[in-house]
C-alpha positions in Angstrom: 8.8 -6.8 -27.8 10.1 -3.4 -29.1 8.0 -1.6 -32.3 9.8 -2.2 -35.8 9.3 -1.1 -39.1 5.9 -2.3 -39.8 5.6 -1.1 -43.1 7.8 -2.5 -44.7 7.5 -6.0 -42.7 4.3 -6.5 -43.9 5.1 -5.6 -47.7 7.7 -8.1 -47.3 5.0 -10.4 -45.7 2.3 -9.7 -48.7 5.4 -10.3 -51.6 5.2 -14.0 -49.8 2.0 -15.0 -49.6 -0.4 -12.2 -51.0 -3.8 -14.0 -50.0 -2.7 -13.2 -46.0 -5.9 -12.3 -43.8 -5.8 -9.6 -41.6 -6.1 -11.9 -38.7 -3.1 -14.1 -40.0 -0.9 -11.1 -40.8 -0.8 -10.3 -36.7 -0.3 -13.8 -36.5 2.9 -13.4 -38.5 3.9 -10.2 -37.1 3.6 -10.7 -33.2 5.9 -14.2 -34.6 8.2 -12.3 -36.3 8.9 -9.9 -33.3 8.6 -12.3 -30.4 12.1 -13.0 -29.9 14.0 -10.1 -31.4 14.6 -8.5 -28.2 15.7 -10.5 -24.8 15.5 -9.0 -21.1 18.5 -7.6 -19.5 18.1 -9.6 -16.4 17.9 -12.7 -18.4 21.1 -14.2 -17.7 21.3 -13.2 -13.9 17.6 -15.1 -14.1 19.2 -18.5 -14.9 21.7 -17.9 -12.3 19.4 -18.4 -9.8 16.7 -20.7 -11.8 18.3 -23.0 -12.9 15.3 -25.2 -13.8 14.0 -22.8 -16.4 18.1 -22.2 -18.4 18.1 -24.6 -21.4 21.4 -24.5 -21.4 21.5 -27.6 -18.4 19.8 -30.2 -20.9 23.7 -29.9 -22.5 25.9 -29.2 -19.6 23.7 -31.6 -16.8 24.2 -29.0 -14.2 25.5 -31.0 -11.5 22.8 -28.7 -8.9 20.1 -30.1 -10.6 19.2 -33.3 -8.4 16.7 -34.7 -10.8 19.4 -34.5 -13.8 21.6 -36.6 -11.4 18.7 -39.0 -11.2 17.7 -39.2 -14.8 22.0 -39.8 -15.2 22.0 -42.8 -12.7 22.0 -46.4 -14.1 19.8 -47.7 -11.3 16.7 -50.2 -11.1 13.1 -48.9 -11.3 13.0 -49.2 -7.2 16.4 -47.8 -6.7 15.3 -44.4 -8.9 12.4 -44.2 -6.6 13.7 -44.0 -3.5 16.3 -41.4 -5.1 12.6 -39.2 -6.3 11.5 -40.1 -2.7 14.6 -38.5 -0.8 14.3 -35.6 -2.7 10.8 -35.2 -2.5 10.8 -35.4 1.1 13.4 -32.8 1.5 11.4 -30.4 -1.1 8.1 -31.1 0.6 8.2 -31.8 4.1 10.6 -30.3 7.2 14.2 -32.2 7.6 12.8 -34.5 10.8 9.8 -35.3 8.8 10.0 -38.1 6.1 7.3 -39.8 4.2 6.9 -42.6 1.8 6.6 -42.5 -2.1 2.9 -42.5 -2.1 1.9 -40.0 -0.1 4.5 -38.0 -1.8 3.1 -38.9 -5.3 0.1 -37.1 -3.7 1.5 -34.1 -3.2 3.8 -34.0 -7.0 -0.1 -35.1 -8.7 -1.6 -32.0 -6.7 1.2 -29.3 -7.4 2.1 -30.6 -11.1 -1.9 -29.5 -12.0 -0.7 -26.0 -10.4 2.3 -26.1 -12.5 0.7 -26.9 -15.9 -2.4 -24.0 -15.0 0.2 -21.8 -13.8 2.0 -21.9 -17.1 -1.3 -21.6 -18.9 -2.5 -18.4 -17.0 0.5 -16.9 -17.8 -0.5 -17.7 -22.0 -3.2 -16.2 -21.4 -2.5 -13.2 -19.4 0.1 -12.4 -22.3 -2.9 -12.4 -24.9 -0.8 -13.8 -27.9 -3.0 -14.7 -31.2 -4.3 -17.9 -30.3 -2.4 -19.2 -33.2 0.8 -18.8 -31.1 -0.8 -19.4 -27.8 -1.4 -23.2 -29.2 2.5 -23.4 -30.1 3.7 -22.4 -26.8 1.1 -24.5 -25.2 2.6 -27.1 -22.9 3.0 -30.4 -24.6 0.0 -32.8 -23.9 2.1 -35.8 -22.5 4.1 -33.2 -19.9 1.0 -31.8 -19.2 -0.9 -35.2 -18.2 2.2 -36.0 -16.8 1.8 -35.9 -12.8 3.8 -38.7 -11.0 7.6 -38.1 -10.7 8.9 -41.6 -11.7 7.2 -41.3 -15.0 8.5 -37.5 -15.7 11.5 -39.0 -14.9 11.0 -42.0 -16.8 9.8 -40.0 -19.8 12.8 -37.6 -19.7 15.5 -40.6 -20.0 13.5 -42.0 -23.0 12.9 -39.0 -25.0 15.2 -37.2 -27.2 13.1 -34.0 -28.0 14.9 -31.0 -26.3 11.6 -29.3 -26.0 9.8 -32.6 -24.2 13.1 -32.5 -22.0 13.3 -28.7 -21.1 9.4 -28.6 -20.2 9.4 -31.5 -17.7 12.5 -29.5 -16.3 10.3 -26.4 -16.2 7.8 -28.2 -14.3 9.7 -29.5 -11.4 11.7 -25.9 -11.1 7.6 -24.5 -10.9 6.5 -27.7 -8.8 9.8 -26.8 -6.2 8.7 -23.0 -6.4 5.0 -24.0 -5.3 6.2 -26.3 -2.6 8.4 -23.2 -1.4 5.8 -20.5 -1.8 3.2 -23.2 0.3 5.8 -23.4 3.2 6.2 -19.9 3.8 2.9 -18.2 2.7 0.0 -19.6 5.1 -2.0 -19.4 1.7 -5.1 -21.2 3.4 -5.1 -18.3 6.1 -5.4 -15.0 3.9 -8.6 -15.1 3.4 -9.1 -14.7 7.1 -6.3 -12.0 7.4 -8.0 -10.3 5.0 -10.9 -9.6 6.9 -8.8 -9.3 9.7 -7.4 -6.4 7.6 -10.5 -5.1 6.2 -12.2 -4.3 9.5 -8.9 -2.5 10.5 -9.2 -0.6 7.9 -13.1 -0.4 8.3 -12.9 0.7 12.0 -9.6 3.1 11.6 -10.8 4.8 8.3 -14.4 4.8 8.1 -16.8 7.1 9.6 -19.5 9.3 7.4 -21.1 7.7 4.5 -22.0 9.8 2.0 -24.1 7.5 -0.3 -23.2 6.5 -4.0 -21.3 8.0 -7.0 -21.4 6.5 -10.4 -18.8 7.8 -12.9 -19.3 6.7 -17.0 -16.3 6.0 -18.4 -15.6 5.0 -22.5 -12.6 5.4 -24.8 -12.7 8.5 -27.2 -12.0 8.6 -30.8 -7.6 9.1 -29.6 -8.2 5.9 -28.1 -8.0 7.8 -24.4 -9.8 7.4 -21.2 -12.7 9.7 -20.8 -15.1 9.5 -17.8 -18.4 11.7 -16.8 -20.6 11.6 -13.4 -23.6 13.0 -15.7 -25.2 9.9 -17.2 -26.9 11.7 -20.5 -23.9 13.5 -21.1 -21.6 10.4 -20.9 -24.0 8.4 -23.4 -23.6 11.6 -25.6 -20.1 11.4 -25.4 -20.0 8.2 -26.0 -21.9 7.9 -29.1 -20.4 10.9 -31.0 -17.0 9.1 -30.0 -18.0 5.8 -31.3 -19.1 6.7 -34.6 -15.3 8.0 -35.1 -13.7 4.9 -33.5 -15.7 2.8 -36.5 -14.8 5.3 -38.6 -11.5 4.6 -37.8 -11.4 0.7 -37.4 -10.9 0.7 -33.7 -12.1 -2.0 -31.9 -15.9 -0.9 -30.3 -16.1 -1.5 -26.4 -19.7 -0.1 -24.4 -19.8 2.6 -22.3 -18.7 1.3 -18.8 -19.6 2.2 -15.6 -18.4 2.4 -11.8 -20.1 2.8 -8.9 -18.2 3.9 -5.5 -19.7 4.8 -2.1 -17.5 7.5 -0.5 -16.6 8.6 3.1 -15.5 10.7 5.7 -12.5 9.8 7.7 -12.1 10.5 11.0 -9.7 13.6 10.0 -12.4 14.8 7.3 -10.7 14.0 4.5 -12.7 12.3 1.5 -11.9 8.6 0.5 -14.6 8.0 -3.0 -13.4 4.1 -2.9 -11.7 1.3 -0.6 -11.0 -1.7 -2.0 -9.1 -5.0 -0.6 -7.7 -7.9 -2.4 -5.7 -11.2 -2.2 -3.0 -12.1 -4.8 -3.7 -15.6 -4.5 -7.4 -15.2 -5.5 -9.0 -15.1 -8.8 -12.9 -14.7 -9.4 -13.1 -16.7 -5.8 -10.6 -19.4 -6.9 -7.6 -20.0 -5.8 -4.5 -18.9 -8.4 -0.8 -19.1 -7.7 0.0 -17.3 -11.4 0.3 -13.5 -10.1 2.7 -15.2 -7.2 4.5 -17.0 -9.4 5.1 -14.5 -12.1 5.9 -11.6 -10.0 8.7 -13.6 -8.7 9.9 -15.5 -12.4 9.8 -11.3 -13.6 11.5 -9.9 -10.3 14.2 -12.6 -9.7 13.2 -13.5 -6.8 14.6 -16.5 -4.9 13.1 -16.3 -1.6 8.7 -16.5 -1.6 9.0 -14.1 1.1 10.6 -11.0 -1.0 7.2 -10.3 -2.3 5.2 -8.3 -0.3 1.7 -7.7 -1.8 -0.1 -11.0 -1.1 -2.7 -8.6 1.1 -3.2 -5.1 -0.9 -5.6 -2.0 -0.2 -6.5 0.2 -3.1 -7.6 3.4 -1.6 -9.0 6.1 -4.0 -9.7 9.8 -3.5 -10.9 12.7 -5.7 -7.8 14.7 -6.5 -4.2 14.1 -6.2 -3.9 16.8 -3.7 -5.8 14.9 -1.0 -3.1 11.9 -0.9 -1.2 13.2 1.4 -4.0 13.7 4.4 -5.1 10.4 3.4 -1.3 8.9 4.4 -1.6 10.8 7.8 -5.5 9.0 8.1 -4.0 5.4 7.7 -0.4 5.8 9.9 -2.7 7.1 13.0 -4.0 3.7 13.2 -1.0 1.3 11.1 1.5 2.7 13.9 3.1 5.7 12.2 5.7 6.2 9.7 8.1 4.0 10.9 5.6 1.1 9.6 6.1 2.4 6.0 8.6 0.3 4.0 9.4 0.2 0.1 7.3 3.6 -0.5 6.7 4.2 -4.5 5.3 7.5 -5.9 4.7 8.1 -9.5 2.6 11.6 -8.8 4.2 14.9 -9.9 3.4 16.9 -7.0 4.8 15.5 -3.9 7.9 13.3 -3.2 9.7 11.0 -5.6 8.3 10.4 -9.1 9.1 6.9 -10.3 7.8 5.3 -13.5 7.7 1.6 -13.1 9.5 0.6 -17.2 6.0 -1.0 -17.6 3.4 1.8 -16.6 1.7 4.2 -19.1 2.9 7.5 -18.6 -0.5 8.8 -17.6 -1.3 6.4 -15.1 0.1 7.2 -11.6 -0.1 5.9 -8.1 1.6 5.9 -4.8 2.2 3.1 -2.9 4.2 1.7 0.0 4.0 -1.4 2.3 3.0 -1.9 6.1 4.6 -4.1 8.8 1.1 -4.6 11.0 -0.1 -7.3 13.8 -2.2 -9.4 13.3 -3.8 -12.3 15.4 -2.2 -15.4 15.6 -3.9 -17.9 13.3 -4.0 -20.4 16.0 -6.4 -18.2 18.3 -9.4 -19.4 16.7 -8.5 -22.8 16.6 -7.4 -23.2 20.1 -11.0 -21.7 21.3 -12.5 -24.1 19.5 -10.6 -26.8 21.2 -11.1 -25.4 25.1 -14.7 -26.3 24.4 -14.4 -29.7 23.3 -12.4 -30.0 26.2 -14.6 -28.9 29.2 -14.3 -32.3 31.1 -10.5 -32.3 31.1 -8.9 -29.4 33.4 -5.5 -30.2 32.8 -5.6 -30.1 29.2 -7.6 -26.6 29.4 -5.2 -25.4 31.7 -2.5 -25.9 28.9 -4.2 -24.9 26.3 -5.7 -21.3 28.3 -1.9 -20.9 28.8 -0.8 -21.4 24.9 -3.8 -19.4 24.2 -2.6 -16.4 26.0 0.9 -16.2 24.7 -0.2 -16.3 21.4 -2.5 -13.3 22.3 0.1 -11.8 24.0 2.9 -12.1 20.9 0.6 -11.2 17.3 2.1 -12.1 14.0 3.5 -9.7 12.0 2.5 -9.4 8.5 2.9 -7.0 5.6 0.5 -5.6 3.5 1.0 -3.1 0.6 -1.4 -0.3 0.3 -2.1 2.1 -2.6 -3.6 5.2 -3.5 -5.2 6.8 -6.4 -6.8 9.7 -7.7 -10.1 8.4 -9.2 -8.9 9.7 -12.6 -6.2 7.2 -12.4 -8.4 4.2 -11.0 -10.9 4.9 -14.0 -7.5 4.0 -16.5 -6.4 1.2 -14.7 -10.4 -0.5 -14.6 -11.3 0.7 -18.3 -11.6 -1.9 -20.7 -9.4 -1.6 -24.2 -7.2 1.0 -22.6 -3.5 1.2 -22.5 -3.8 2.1 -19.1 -5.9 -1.2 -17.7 -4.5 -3.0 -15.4 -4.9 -5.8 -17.4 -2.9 -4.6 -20.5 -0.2 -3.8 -17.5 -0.2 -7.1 -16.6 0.5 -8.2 -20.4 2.9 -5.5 -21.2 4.9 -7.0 -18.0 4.8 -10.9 -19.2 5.4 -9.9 -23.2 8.6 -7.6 -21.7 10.2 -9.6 -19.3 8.8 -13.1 -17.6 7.5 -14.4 -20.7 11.3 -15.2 -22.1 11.6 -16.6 -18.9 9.2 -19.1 -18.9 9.5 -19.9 -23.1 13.2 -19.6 -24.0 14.2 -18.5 -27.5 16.3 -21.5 -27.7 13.5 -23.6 -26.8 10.5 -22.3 -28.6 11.5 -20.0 -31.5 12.1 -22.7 -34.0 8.1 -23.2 -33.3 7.3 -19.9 -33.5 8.9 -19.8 -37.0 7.3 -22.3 -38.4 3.8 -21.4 -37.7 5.1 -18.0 -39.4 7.0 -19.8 -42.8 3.1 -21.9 -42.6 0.8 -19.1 -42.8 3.3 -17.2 -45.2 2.7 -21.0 -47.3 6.6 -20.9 -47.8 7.1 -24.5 -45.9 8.6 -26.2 -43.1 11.7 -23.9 -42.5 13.6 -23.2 -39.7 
């Protein structure tokens, strides 16, 4: 959503209704803005998700196979089987068939990551929760989680909204299903320590104890940050009395504690951290997947490289560099370094990502790296339930060793920042946060995706006519 005139908006807004709270009025301006400007990519988006145009509810896109099924006069029995068939082709291999229920399993499991999917996503774009509520997913698609019923609903109803959500679901139940076929999702946590001790081992060699840095927003509503704890709590204070002054919203004074070290070339790392896309406050989360590839266009799950990342920090810009050298002695050299990204001034490229705060930077790239085979483990656990049966030790030695032999590839993308940097992208309330990134991308780009104007702005408008107390129009 692009700024407008707020000024006069919001005279317009009091002429209406001239009781408005404050807390209605950004109610009824985030409304009035949420659909004035659309995505370029929009269109080539419903090219290749079809399940998410509205436009197929009119034409019954003949690509959709559930539209075909929701089109066929058949018996109850008859439109299972049809579900079944094309459940077993979206959830299992070719040679590999299964009946209804264990299929109804499967749709009951993924629709719940569907419907929390969608609802990260809300929440992630931090509407009022006025509007949050109207884009909510309708309760009876939301409690809806066996496929003849969708289906069974979708014939009966006549509500484009009710019909375009269920759609929306099974496009996002299909996009699981893929994502869970290519990504060994159950695995990363284990190649992620895999990953980690790499690191550990190829980085890591003096400690040099603990560093806290203070960090608060100032009265311009930037980032400032202090290793000196009485001078930060100075800071802070004399800043805070001007924030109230000037009605900004009052966050603490925040702190972060790093432990730097040495690498084995001398160079000084303050901070390493690792993390796994598909993990959120230890549970798992398919929203970051999902939206990444809804904002990117992505058809294929395996286009998006950061399911492993490493975040590594350093003091000064400067030092970057030395760092890159540290990691590609043990990641196998720069021919391992794919996709590379550099929004620094002083060395290489600089490219702004549309989404980024000017004064946040970062380089980043991705690396092709071995990795065990996940089988290795498993197959040592079986040798020793097999110590009475040669034969089948003999075979599975033999397996064993070829997948020792032949490591999995995998990619990983890793990034570095100057602590000045990582202190904007972890401070709460600033532009910079990673967080607000993360919003600023959904409210730009996937969040049109997901809620189509021509779905959900006659809802948005109402709740806007409602608190302007001008009716039911629209």
């Amino acid at each position: 959503m692009k700024v407008e005139d707020y000024q006069s908006r919001i005279s317009l807004f009091y002429q209406a209704n001239p009781h408005l709270s404050h807390e209605d009025l950004a109610v009824v301006l985030t409304a009035d803005l949420m659909y004035k400007n659309l995505p370029d990519d929009l269109v080539e988006f419903r090219k290749r998700y079809a399940h998410f145009d509205p436009s197929v509810l009119q034409r019954r896109h003949q690509g959709i196979t559930f539209l075909r099924i929701a089109g066929a006069v058949v018996s109850p029995r008859a439109a299972r089987e049809l579900l079944n068939a094309y459940l077993n082709i979206k959830f299992h291999d070719i040679s590999n068939r299964k009946g209804f229920e264990h299929n109804a399993l499967l749709f009951h499991e993924r629709s719940r990551i569907a419907t929390a999917v969608l609802e990260e996503i809300l929440l992630r774009a931090d509407f009022p929760e006025e509007i949050t509520a109207v884009l909510r997913e309708k309760e009876e698609v939301r409690n809806c989680l066996d496929s003849y019923e969708m289906l069974r609903m979708f014939k009966e109803t006549d509500q484009k909204r009710l019909q375009y959500e269920i759609l929306r679901k099974l496009g996002m139940i299909v996009l699981i299903a893929s994502i869970e076929r290519t990504v060994e999702i159950q695995d990363l946590e284990r190649k992620k320590r895999e990953i980690w001790r790499a690191f550990d081992r190829g980085l890591r060699r003096g400690k040099r104890g603990t560093r806290e840095y203070y960090l608060w927003l100032n009265a311009k509503r930037k980032v400032e940050y202090s290793t000196d704890p009485g001078q930060a709590r100075s800071a802070y204070d004399r800043d805070l009395e001007t924030r109230r002054r000037q009605a900004y919203k009052i966050y603490p004074l925040q702190r972060f504690v790093c432990h730097p070290f040495t690498t084995p070339a001398g160079n000084q790392v303050l901070h390493m951290e690792i993390r796994n896309k598909f993990r959120r406050q230890g549970a798992l989360c398919y929203a970051s997947y999902v939206e990444k590839m809804i904002r990117k266009n992505l058809e294929f799950p395996n286009e998006v490289h950061d399911t492993i990342g490493v975040k590594i920090v350093v003091e000064r810009e400067r030092q970057i560099p030395g760092i890159i050298r540290d990691l590609e002695s043990f990641l196998g050299g720069s021919s391992t370094r794919k996709m590379e990204k550099n929004t620094y001034h002083g060395f290489g490229r600089r490219r702004l990502s549309e989404y980024s705060s000017p004064e946040y930077f970062v380089w980043k790239a991705n690396y092709d790296i071995a990795l065990p085979h996940s089988a290795i483990s498993h197959l040592r656990k079986i040798l020793k339930l097999t110590r009475g049966n040669p034969d089948a030790r003999r075979e599975i030695r033999r397996r064993l060793e070829y997948y020792i032999d032949y490591p999995t590839d995998f990619v990983i993308e890793v990034q570095l920042q100057d602590i000045k940097s990582y202190l904007l992208s972890i401070a709460k309330g600033s532009s910079t946060a990673h967080t607000w990134l993360k919003m600023n991308q959904i409210r730009s780009n996937s969040f049109y995706k997901f809620f189509p104007r021509e779905i959900y702005e006659r809802d948005v408008t109402r709740l806007k006519f409602r608190l302007l107390d001008q009716g039911e129009k629209g």
